[in-house]
VEXMARDO-738525 format. One record per residue (C-alpha): residue in three letters; residue number from 1; x, y, z. Coordinates in steps of 0.05 Angstrom, whole numbers, plus 5000, padded with zeros to 4 digits. Example, Ala and Ser with C-alpha at 12.3 -4.5 7.8 and 13.67 -1.06 7.14 Angstrom:
# residues 2
<pt res="ala" n="1" c1="5246" c2="4910" c3="5156"/>
<pt res="ser" n="2" c1="5273" c2="4979" c3="5143"/>
# end
This chain:
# residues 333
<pt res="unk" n="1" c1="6621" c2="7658" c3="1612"/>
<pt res="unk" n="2" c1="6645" c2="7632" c3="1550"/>
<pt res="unk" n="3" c1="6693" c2="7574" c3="1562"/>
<pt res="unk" n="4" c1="6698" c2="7531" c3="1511"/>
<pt res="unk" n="5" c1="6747" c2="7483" c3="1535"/>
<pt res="unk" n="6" c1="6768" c2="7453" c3="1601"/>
<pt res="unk" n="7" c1="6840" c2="7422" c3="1618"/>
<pt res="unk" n="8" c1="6868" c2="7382" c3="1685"/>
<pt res="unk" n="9" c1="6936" c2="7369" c3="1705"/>
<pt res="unk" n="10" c1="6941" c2="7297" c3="1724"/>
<pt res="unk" n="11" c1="6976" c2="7282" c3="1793"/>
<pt res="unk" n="12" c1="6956" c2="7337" c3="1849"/>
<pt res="unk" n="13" c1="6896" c2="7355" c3="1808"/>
<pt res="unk" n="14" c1="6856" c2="7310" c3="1766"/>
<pt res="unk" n="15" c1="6887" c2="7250" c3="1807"/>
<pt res="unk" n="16" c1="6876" c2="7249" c3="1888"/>
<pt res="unk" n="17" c1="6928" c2="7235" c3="1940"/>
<pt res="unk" n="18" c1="6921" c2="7158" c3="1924"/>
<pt res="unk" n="19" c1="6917" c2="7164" c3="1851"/>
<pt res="unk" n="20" c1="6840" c2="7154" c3="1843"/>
<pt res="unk" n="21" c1="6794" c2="7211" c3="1811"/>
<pt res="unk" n="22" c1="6742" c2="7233" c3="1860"/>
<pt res="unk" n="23" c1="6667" c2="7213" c3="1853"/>
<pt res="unk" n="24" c1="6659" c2="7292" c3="1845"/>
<pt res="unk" n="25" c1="6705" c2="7297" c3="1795"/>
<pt res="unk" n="26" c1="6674" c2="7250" c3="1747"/>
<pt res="unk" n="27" c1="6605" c2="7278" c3="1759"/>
<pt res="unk" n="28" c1="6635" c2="7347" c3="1744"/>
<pt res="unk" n="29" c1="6666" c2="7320" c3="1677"/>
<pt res="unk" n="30" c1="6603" c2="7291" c3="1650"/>
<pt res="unk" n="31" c1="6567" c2="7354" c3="1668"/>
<pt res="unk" n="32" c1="6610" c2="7389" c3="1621"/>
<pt res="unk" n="33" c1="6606" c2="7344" c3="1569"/>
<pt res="unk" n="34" c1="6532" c2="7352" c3="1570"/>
<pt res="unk" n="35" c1="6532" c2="7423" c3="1564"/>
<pt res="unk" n="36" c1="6592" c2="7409" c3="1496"/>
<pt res="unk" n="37" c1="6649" c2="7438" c3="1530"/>
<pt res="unk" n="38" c1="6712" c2="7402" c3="1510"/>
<pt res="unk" n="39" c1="6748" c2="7375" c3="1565"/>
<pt res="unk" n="40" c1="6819" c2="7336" c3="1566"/>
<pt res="unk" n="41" c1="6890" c2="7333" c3="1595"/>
<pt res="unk" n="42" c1="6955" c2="7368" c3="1602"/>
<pt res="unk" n="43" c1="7001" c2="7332" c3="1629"/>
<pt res="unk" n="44" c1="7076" c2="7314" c3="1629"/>
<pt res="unk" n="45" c1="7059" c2="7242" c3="1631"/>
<pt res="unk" n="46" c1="7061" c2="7200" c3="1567"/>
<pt res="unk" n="47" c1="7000" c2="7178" c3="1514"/>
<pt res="unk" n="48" c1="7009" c2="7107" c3="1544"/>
<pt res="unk" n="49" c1="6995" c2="7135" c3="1607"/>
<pt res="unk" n="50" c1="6944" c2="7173" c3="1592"/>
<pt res="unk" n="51" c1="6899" c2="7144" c3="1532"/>
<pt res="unk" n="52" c1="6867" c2="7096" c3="1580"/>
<pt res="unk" n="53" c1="6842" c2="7157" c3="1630"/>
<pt res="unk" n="54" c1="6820" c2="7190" c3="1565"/>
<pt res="unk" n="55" c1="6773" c2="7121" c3="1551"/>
<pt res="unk" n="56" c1="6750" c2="7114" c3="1616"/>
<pt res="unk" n="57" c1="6721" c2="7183" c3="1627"/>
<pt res="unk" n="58" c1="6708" c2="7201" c3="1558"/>
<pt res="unk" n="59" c1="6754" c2="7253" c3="1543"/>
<pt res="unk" n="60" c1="6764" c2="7295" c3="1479"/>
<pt res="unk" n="61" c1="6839" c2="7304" c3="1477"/>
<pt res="unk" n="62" c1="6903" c2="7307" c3="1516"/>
<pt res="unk" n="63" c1="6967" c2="7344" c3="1513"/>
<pt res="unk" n="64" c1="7019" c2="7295" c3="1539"/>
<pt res="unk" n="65" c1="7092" c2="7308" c3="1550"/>
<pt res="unk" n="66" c1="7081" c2="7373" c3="1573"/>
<pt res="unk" n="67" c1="7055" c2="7393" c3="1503"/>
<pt res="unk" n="68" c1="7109" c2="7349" c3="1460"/>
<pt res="unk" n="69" c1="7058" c2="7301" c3="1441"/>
<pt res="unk" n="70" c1="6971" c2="7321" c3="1433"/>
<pt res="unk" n="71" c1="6923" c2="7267" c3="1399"/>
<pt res="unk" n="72" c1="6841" c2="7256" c3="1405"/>
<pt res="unk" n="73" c1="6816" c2="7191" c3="1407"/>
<pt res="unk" n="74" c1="6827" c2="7173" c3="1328"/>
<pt res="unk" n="75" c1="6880" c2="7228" c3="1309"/>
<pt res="unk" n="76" c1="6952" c2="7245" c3="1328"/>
<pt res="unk" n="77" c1="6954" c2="7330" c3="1327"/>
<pt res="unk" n="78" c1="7024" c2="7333" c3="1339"/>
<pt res="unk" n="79" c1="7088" c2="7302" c3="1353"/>
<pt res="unk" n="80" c1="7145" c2="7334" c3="1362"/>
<pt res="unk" n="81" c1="7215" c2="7296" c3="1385"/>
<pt res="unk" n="82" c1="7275" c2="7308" c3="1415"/>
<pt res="unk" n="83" c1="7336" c2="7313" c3="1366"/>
<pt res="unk" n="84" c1="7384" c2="7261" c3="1373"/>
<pt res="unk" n="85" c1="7446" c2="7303" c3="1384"/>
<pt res="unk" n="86" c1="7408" c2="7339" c3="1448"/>
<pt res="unk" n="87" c1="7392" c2="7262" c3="1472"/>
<pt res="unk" n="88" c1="7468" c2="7237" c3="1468"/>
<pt res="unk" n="89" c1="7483" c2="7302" c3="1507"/>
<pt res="unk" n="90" c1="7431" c2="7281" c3="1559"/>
<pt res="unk" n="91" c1="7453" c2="7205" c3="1566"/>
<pt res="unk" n="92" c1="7518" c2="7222" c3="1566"/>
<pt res="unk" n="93" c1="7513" c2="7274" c3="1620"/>
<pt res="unk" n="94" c1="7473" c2="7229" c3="1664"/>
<pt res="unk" n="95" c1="7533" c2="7174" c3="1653"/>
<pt res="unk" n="96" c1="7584" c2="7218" c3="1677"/>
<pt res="unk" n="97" c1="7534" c2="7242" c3="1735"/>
<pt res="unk" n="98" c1="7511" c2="7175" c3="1765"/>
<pt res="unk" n="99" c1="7444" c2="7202" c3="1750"/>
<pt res="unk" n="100" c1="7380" c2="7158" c3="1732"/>
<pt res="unk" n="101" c1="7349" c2="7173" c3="1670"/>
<pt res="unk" n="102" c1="7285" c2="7153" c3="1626"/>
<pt res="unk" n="103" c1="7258" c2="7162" c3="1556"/>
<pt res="unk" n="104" c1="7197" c2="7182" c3="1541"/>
<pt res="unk" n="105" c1="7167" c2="7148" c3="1473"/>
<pt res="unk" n="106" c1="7094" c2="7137" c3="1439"/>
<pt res="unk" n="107" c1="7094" c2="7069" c3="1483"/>
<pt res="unk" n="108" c1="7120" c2="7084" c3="1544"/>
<pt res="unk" n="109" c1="7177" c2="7106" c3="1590"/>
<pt res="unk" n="110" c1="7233" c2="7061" c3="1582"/>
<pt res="unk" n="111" c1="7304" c2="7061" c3="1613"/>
<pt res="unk" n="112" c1="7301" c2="7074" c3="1699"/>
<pt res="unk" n="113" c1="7270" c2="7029" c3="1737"/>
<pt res="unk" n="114" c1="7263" c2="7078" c3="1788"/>
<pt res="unk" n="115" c1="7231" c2="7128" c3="1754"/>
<pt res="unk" n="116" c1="7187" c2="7079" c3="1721"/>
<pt res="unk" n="117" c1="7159" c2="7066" c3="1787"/>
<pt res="unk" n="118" c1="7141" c2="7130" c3="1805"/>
<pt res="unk" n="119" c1="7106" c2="7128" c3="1737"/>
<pt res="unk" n="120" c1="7055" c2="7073" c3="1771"/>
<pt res="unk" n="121" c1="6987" c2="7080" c3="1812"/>
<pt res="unk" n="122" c1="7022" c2="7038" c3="1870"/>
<pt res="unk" n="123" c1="7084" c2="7096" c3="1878"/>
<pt res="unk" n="124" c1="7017" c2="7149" c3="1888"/>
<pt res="unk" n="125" c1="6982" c2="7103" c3="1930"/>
<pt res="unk" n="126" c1="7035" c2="7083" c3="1987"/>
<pt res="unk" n="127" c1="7061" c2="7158" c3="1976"/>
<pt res="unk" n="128" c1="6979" c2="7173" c3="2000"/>
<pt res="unk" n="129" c1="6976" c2="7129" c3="2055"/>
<pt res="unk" n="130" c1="7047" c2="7138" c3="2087"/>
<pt res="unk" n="131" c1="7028" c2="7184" c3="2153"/>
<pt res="unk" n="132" c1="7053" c2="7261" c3="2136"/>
<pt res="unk" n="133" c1="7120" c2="7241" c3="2192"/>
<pt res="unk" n="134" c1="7135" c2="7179" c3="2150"/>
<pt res="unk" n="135" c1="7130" c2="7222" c3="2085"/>
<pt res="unk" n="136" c1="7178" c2="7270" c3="2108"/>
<pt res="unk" n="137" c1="7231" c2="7213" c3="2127"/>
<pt res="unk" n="138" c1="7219" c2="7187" c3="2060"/>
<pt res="unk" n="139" c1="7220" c2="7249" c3="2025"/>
<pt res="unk" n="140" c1="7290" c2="7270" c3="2056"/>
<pt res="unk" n="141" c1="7321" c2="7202" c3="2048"/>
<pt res="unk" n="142" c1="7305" c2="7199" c3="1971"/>
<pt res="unk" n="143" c1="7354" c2="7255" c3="1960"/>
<pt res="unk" n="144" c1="7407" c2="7220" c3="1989"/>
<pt res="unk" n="145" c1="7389" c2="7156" c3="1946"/>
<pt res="unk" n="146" c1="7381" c2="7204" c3="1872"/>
<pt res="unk" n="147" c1="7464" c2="7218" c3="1882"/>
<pt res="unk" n="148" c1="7469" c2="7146" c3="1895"/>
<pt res="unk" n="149" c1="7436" c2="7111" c3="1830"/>
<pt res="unk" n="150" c1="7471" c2="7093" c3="1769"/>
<pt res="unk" n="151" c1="7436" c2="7102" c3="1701"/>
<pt res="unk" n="152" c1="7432" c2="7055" c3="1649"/>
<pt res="unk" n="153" c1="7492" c2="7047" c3="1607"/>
<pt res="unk" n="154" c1="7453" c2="7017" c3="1540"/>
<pt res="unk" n="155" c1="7401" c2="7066" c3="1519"/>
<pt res="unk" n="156" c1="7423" c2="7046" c3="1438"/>
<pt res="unk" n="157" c1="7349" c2="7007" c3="1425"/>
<pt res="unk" n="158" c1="7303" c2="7064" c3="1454"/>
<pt res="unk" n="159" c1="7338" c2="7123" c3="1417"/>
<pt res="unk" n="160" c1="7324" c2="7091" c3="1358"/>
<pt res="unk" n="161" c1="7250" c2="7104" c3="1371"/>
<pt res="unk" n="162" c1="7227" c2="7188" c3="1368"/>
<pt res="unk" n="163" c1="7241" c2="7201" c3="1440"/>
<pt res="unk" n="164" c1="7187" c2="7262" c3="1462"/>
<pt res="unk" n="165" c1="7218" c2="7272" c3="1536"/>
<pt res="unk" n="166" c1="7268" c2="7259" c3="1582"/>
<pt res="unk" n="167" c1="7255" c2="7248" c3="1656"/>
<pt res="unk" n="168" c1="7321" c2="7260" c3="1698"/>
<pt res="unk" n="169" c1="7320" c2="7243" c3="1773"/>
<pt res="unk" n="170" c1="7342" c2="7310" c3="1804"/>
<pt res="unk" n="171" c1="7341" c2="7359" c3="1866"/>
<pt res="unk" n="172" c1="7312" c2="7421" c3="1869"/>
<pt res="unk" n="173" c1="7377" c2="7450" c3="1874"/>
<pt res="unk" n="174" c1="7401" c2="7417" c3="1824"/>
<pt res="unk" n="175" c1="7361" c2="7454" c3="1763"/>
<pt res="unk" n="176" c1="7387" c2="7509" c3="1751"/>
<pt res="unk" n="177" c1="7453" c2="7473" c3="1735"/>
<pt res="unk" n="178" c1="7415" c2="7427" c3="1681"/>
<pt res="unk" n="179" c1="7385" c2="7510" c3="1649"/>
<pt res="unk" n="180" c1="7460" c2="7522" c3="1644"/>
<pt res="unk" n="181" c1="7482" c2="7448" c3="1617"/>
<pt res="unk" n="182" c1="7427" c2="7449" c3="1571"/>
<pt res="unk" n="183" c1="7405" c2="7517" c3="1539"/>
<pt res="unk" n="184" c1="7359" c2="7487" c3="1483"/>
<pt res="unk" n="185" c1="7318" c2="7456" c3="1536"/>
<pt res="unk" n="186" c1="7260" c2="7472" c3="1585"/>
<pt res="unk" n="187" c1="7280" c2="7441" c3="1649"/>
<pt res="unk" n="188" c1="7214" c2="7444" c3="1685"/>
<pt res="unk" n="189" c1="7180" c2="7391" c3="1746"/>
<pt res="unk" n="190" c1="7127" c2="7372" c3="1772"/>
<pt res="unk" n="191" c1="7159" c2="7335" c3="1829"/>
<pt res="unk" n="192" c1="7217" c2="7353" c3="1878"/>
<pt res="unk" n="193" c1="7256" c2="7293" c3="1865"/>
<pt res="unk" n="194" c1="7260" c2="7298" c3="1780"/>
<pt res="unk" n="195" c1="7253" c2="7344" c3="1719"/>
<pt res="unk" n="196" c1="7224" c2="7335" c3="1653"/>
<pt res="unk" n="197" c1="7272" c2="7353" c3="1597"/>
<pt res="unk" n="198" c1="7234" c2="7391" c3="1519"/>
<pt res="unk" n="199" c1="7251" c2="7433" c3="1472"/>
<pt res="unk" n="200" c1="7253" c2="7507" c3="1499"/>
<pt res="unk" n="201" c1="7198" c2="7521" c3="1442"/>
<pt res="unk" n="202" c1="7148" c2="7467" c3="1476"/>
<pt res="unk" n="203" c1="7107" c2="7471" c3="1543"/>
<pt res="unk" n="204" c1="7035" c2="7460" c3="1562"/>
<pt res="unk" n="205" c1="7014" c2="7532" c3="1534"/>
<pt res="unk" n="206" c1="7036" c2="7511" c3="1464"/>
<pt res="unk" n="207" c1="6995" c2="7449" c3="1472"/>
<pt res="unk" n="208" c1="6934" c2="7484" c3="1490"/>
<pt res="unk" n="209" c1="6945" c2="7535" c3="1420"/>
<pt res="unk" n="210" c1="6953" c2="7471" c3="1384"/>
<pt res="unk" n="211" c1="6893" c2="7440" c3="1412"/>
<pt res="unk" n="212" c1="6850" c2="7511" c3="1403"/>
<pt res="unk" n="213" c1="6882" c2="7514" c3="1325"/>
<pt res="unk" n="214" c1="6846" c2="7448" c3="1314"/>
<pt res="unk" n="215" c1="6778" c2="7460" c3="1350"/>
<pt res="unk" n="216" c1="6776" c2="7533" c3="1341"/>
<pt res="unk" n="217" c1="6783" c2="7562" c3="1407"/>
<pt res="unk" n="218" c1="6831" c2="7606" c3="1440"/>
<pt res="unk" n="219" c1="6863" c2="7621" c3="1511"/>
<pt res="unk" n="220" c1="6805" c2="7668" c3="1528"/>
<pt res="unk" n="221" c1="6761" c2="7617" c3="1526"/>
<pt res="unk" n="222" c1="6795" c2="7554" c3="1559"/>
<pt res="unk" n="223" c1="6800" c2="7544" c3="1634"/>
<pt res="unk" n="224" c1="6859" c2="7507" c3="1663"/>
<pt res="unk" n="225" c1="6873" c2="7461" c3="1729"/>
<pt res="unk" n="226" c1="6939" c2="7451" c3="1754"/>
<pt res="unk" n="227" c1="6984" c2="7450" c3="1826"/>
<pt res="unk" n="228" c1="7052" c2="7453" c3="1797"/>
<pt res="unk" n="229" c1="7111" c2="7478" c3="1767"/>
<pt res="unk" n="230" c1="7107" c2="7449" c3="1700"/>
<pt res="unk" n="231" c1="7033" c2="7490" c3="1693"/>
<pt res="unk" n="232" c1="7049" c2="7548" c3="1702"/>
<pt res="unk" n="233" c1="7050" c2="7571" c3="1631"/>
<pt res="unk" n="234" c1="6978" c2="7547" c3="1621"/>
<pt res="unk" n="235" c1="6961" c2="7582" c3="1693"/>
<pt res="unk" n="236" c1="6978" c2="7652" c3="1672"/>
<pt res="unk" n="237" c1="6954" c2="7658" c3="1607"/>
<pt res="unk" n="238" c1="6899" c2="7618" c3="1594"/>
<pt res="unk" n="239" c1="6831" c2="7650" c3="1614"/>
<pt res="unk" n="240" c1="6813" c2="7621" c3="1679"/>
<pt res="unk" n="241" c1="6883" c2="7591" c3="1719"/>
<pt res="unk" n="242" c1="6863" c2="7554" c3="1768"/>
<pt res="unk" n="243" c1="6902" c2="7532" c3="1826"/>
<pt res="unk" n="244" c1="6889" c2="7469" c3="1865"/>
<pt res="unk" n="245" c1="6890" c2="7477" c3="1936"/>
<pt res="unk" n="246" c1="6948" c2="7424" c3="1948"/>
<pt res="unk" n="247" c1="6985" c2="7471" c3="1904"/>
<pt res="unk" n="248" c1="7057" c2="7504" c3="1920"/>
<pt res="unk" n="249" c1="7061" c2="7570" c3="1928"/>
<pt res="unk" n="250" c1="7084" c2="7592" c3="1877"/>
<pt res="unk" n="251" c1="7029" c2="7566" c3="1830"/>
<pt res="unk" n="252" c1="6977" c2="7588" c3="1874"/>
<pt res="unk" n="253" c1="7010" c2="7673" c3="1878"/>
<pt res="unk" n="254" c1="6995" c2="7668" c3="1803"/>
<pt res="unk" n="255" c1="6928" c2="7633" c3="1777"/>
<pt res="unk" n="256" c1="6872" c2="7668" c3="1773"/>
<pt res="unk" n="257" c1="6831" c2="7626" c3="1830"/>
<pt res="unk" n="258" c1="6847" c2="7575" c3="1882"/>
<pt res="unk" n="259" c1="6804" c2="7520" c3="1897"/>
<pt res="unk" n="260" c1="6804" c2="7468" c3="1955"/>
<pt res="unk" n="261" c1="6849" c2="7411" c3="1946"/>
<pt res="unk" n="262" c1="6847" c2="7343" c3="1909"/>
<pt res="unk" n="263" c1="6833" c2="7304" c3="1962"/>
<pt res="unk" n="264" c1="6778" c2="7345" c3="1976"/>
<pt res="unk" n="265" c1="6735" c2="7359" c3="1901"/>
<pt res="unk" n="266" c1="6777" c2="7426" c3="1900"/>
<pt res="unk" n="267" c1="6754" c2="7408" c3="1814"/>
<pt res="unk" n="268" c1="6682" c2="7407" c3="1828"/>
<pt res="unk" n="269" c1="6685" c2="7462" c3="1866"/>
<pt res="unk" n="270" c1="6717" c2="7517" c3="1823"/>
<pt res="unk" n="271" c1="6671" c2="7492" c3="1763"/>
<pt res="unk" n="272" c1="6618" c2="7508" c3="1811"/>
<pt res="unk" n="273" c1="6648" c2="7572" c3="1823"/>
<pt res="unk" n="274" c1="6651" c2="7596" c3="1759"/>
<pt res="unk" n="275" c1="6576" c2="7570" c3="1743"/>
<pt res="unk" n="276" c1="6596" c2="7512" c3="1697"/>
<pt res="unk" n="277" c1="6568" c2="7463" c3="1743"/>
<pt res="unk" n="278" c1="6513" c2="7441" c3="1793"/>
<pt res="unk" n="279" c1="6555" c2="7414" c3="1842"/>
<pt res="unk" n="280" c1="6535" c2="7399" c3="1929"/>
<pt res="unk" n="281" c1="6582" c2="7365" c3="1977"/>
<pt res="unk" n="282" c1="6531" c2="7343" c3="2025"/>
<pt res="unk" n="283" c1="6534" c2="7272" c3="2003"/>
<pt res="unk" n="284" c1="6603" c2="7274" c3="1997"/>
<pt res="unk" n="285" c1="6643" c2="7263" c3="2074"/>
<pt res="unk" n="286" c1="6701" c2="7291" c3="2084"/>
<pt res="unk" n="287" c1="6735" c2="7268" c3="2160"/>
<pt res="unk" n="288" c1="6775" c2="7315" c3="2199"/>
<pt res="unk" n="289" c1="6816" c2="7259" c3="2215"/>
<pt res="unk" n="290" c1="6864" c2="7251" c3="2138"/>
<pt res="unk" n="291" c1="6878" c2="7178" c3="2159"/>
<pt res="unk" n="292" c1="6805" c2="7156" c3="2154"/>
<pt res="unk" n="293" c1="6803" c2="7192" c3="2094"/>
<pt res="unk" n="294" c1="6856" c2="7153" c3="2061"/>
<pt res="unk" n="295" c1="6820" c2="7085" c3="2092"/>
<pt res="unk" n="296" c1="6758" c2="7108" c3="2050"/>
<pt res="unk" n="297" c1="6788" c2="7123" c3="1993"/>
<pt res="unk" n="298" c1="6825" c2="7042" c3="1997"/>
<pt res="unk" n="299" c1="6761" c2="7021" c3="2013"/>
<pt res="unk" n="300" c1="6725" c2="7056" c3="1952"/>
<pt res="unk" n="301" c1="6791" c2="7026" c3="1902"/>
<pt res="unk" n="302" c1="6773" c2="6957" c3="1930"/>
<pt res="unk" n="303" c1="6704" c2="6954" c3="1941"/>
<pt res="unk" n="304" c1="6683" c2="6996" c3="1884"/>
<pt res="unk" n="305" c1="6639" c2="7042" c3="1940"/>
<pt res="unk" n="306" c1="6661" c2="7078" c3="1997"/>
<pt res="unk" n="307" c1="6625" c2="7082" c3="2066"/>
<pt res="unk" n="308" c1="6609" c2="7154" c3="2068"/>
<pt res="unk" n="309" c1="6591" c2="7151" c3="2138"/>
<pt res="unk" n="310" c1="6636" c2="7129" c3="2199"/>
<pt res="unk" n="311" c1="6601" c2="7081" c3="2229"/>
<pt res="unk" n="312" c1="6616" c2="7027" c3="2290"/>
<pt res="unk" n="313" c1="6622" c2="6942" c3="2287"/>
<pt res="unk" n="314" c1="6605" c2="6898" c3="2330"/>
<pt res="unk" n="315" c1="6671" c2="6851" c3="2356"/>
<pt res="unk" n="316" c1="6654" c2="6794" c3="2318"/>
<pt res="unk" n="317" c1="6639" c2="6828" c3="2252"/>
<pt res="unk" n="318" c1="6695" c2="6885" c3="2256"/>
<pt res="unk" n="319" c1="6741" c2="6830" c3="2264"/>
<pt res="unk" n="320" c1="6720" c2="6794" c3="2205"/>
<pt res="unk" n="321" c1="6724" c2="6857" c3="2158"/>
<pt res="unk" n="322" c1="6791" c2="6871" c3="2186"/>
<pt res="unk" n="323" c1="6814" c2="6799" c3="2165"/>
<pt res="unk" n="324" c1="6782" c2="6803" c3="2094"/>
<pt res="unk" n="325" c1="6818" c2="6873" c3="2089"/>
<pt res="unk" n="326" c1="6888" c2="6849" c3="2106"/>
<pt res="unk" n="327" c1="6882" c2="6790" c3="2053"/>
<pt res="unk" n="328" c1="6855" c2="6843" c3="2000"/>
<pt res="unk" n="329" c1="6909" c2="6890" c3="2023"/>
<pt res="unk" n="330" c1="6957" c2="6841" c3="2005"/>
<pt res="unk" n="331" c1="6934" c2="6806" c3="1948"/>
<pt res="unk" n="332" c1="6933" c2="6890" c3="1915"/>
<pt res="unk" n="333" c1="7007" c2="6902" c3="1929"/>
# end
């Protein structure tokens, strides 16, 4: 197998449930980087976003904004904005539409508050450890609130700055009236409660040719991770597309393999699939029961560790953990 270069979707892949990255994911990462295979990001979040995730695990690019902006840890491959004509059209459509909207720069995401919170670990990790009912209520209710938000009025400031994306709070039902309202654009999501907004010429695929232009490989030799709409153009043409187990349907009918989950080193495994990696799960336990799961995975954010084994307290001392767990339960949120 000749793969020279690896890429991971961000949230439902490289991310878990809660937000974290999986022990087995980080093991799998420097295993690759041992044996020189180039491994990074595509993602429709932002360089701000991301360039800390590329420190902390060592990474060798990332393709951010869904391939509008790529850079290595000392150079800046591309960057490629959003005309300003296209972004009046956009600002003044949400206006007129009540609809919340932000900007995606170099620095940041800047304009809804809303959105800007689902931009942030803590919107992944109550999301993770809301029970599947409460999730559903949530989920439902949201769509109510999107027709009920008002954008910002005063976007002047950030347009002044190259803008690489729009986010748009938006149904599912809602896109293919934003393909018709804007025909220069990709509308594509990786949520069902928003859509990111590039030029029709853009996209994670054209990332990944940029990214192979400058390291000298091509599709036949990259492998790809993603669970989600906005990957599918990396899925189906890249060599290996490989489908997360938490993935929709849609994603998983067309990539080449589909692994377990992310909550469940669905990563670890399909590099171990394909012989890239050594990889074992018999260290690694996984509950039947999803709520422990998500208390282990709090525990392991907190703590640092996770107990990998269920295991029973005396009265005195279970009462005391619970106590020390409530105040550090607070003092995170």
């Amino acid at each position: 197998m000749d793969i020279k270069a690896v890429f991971f979707d961000l949230d439902g892949t490289l991310f878990t449930g809660t937000r974290a990255i999986a022990p087995s994911t980080r093991v799998a990462i420097d295993e690759l980087k041992r044996k020189d295979i180039l491994v990074g990001i595509a993602t429709g979040r932002g360089p701000a976003f991301t360039l800390p995730l590329m420190e902390e695990l060592h990474l060798d690019f990332a393709v951010t904004y869904n391939g509008q902006y790529i850079f290595t840890p000392k150079d800046i491959l591309h960057a490629e904005e959003i005309d300003k004509k296209t972004l009046r059209q956009i600002v003044r459509f949400a206006k007129d539409h009540h609809r919340d909207i932000s900007l995606g720069t170099a620095h940041g995401v800047n304009g809804s508050k809303l959105l800007k919170f689902g931009e942030t670990r803590m919107a992944g990790i109550i999301s993770g450890i809301l029970p599947s009912g409460t999730s559903d209520i949530a989920r439902n209710s949201f769509k109510h609130i999107v027709r009920r938000v008002v954008p910002q009025s005063n976007f002047l400031n950030i347009l002044r700055e190259p803008i690489y994306q729009v986010m748009m709070v938006a149904t599912q039902s809602e896109t293919k009236t934003l393909e018709k309202e804007f025909p220069n654009l990709m509308i594509t999501r990786s949520n069902p409660y928003s859509v990111d907004m590039i030029p029709c010429d853009s996209g994670k695929l054209r990332g990944i040719k940029r990214v192979g232009e400058h390291y000298g490989f091509d599709f036949h030799q990259v492998m790809a991770f993603g669970d989600s709409e906005n990957d599918l153009d990396m899925l189906t043409h890249v060599e290996y597309g490989i489908a997360m187990g938490n993935a929709s349907k849609a994603v998983k009918e067309k990539a080449t393999h589909v692994t377990a989950s992310n909550n469940h080193d669905g990563i670890a495994k399909a590099l171990a699939y394909y012989g890239l990696i050594d990889f074992s799960t018999t260290n690694n336990f996984i509950s039947r029961d999803q709520n422990f799961n998500k208390v282990k995975e709090f525990h392991r954010m907190m703590d640092g560790r996770s107990q990998e084994i269920p295991r029973a307290f005396p009265p005195m001392e279970a009462g005391y953990r619970a106590g020390f767990k409530v105040e550090e339960i607070v003092e995170f949120l």
